[in-house]
C-alpha positions in Angstrom: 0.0 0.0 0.0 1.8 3.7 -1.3 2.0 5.6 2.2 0.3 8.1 -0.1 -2.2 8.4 -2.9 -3.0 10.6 -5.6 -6.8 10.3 -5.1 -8.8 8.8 -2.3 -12.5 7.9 -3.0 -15.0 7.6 -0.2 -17.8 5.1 -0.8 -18.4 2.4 -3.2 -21.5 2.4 -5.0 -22.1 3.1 -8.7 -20.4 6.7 -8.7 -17.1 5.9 -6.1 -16.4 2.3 -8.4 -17.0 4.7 -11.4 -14.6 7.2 -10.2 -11.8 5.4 -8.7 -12.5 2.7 -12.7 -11.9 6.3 -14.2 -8.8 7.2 -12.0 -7.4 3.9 -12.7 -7.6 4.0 -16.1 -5.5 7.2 -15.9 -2.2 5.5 -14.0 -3.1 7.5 -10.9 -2.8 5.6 -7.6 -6.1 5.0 -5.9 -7.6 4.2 -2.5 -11.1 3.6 -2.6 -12.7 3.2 1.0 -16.3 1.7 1.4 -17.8 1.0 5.3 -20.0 -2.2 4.1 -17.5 -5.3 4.7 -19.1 -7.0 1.2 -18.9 -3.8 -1.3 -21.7 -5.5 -4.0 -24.5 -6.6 -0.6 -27.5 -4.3 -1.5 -28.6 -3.4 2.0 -31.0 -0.7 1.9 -34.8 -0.3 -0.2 -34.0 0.4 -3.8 -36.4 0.1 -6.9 -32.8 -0.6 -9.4 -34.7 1.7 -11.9 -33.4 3.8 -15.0 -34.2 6.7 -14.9 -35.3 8.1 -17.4 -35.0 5.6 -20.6 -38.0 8.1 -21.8 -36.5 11.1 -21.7 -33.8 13.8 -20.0 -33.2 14.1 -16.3 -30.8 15.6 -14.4 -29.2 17.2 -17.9 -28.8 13.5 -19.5 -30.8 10.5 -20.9 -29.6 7.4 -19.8 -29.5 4.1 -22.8 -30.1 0.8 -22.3 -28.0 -1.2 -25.2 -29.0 -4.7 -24.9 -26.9 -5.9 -28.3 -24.0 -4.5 -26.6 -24.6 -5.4 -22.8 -23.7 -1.4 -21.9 -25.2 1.5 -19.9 -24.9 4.4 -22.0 -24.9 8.6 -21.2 -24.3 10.3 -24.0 -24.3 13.7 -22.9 -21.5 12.8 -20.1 -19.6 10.8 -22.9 -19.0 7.5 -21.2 -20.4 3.5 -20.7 -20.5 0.7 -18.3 -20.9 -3.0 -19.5 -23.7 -4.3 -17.6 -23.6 -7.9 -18.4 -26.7 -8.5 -15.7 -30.4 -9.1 -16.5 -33.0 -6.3 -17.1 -36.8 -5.7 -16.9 -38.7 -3.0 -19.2 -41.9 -1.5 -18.0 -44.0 0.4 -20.2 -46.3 3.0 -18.1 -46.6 5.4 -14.5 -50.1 4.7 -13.1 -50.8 7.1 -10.2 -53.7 6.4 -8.0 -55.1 8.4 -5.4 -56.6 7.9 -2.1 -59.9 8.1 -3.2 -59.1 5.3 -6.0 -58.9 7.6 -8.9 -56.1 7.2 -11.6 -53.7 8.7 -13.8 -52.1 6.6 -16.6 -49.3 7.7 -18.1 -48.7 6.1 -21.6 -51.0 2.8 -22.7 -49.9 -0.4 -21.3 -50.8 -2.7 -24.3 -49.9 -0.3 -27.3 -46.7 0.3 -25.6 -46.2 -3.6 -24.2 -46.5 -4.5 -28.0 -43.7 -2.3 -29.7 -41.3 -4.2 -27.0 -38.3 -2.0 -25.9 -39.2 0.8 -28.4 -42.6 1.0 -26.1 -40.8 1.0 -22.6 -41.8 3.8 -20.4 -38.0 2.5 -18.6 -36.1 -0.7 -16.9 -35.1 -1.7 -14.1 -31.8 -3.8 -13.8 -29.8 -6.3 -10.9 -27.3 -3.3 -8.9 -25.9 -6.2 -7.8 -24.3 -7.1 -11.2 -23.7 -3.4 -12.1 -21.4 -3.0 -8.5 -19.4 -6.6 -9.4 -18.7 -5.9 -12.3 -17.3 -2.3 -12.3 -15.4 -4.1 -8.9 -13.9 -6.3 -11.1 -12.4 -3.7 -13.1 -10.9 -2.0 -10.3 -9.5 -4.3 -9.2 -7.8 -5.0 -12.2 -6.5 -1.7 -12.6 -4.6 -2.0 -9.2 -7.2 0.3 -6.9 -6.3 -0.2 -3.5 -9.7 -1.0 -2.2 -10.6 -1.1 1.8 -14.0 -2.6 2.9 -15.2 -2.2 6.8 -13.7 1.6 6.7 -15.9 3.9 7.8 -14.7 7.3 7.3 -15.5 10.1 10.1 -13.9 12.8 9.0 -10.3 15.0 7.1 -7.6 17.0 8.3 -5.1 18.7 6.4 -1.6 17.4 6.4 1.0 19.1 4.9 -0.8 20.4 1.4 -2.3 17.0 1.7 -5.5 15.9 2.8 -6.0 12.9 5.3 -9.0 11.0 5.6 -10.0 9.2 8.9 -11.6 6.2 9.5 -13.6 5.0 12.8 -11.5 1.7 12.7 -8.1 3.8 13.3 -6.7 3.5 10.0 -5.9 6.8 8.2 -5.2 7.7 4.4 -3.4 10.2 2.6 -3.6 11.7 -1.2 -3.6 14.9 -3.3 -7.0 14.7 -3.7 -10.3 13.2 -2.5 -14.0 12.7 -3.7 -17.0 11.9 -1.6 -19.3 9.3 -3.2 -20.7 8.2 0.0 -24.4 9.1 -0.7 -26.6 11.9 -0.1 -26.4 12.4 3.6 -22.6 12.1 2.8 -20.1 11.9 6.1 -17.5 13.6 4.1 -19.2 16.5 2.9 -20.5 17.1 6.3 -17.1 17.2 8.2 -15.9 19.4 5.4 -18.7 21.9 6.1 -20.1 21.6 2.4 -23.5 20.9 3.3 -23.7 23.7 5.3 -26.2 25.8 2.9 -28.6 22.5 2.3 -32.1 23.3 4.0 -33.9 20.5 6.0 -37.3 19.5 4.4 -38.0 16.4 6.7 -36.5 12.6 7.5 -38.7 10.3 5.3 -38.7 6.4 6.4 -38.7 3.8 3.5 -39.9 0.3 4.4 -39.2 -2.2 0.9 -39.8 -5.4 0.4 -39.4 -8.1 -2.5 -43.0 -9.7 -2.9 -44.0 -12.5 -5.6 -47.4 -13.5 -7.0 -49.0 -9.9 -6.9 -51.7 -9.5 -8.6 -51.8 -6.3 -10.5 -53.5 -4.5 -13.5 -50.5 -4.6 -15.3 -47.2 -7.0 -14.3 -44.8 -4.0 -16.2 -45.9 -1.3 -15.0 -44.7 1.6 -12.4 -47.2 2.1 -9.7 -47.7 4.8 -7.5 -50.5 4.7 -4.5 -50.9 7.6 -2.5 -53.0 6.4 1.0 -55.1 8.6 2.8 -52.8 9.1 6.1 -52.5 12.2 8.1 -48.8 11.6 7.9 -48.1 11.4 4.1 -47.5 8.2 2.6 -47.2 6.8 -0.6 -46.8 3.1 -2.1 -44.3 2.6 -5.2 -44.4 -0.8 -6.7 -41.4 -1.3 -9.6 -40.9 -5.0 -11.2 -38.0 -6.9 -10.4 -35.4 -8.7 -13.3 -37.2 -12.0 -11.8 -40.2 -13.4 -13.0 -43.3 -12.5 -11.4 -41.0 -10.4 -8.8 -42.0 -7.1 -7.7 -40.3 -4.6 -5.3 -43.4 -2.2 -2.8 
């Protein structure tokens, strides 16, 4: 292990394996720190969607090429092989509390023209995160599982990064991919301009054998609760899998 590094990436989900993949590819010397001990382990409610195969969001419009097993964004100017399975679902039905419903795009039109008619996809993470690990790993990234980060210091025109388990790392530069409540942004005092909007709690589970107007479909169910809540149902890449 280099006693230092020219770039240190903090988490290792789709955007810290993409960076320190990128980094790699570039001959610079990489540490790429994640606290989950199995980097690839899906631990927390996720619907695995694309979004949006239909159209822009967030300043690019994400392709799903199936000939070539690859993850496209044209705008950004880069691909990742996704060797994994995908489903397409081809409309957004919205349903209110009173039972009333918005359909957005029509279900067997759309289910007909195949994935020319796909409203979007969902696909395995799983598969993404192992296989841009495996390419990481080829490219001689230092990578540390079990590290949680707590915070930097500056050393010497350096930064340092600290980790709960004692350990410490140093490099020229470093990137925070750990998420949206990021650790590293918040000891760094970026976040300090974010407004608070609330603390909404997700419950997910994987459910077979539903029984549903439409197996491909996105679903969304707002319930009549003084504290608002709302039901999402996405398919799974399984058979007769769905994620609520």
């Amino acid at each position: 292990m280099p006693k230092e590094y020219d770039l240190i990436v903090v988490g290792a989900g789709p955007a810290g394996l993409m960076a320190a993949k990128t980094a790699g590819e570039n001959g610079l010397k990489v540490a790429l720190i994640e606290r989950k001990k199995r980097i690839t382990d899906i631990n927390r409610s996720c619907s695995m969607m694309l979004v949006s195969l239909g159209g822009e969001y967030l300043g690019e419009r994400i392709l799903l090429n199936t000939k070539e097993n690859r993850l496209c964004f044209p705008l950004y100017g880069f691909t990742i092989s996704y060797e994994g399975s995908h489903q397409d679902f081809y409309t957004w039905s919205i349903y209110s509390h009173r039972g009333h419903k918005i359909q957005l795009g029509d279900y067997e039109e759309n289910f007909r023209k195949g994935e020319t008619g796909r409203a979007s996809a969902v696909y395995d993470k799983e598969i993404l995160l192992k296989g841009l690990l495996k390419v990481v790993l080829s490219l001689q990234v230092d990578v540390f599982p079990s590290h949680n980060v707590i915070g930097t210091m500056k050393d010497g025109g350096k930064v340092k990064v600290i980790t709960r388990e004692g350990k410490s790392f140093k490099g020229t530069f470093v990137i925070g991919a750990d998420g949206r409540a990021s650790r590293l942004a918040q000891t760094l005092g970026l976040n300090r301009g974010r407004k608070f909007f609330g603390t909404p709690s997700t419950l997910g589970h994987e459910m077979l054998g539903m029984e549903l107007p439409e197996n491909y479909a996105l679903f969304q169910i707002f319930l009549d609760e003084k504290t608002p809540m709302v039901i999402w149902i996405t398919p799974r890449t399984g058979k007769d899998e769905h994620f609520v």
